[in-house]
N, C-alpha and C positions, 0 to 999 in steps of 0.2 A: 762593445759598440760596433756598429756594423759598417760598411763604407756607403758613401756614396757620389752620384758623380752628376754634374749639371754643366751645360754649355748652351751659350745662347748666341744664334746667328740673325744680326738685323738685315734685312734686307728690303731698304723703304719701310712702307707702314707695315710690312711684314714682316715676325719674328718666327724663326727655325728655331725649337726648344728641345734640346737632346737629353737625356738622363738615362739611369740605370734603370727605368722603369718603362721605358722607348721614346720616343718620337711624339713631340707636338707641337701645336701652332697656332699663331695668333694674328690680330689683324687690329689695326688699329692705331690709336695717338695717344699720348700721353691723358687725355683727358677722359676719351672712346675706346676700349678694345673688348673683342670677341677672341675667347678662350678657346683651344679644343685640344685637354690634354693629354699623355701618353696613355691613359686608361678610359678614355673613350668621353670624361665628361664635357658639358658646354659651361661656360660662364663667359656672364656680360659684367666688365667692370667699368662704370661713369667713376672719376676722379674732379670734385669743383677745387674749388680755390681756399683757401685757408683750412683744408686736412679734413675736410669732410670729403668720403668716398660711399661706395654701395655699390655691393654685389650680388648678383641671383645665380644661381646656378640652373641650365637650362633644358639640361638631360641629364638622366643618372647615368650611372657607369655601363658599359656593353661588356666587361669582365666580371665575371664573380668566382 
């Protein structure tokens, strides 16, 4: 099994998300956030109220 390593820095509606895989960031509220993570993709996640959620992915990857 292989390692790996995640850290996440809130700052306001904006999240600092570190991993072994780089650097990404997010924007948003518990209910609203805009993804953009260490491999280039987009996702939009809406979260409502009793555990219904939905998410799109908004760009593919800019790695291959």
């Amino acid at each position: 099994m292989g390692w790996s390593y995640r850290k996440s820095i809130k700052l306001g509606p904006f999240r600092l998300n570190l991993s072994r895989g780089g650097v990404g960031h997010s924007w948003g509220n518990r209910a609203f956030r805009v993804t953009r993570t260490a491999d280039g993709r987009k996702t939009l996640n809406v979260n409502l109220p009793g555990g219904f959620h939905w998410r799109k992915t908004l760009g593919s990857s800019s790695r291959r």
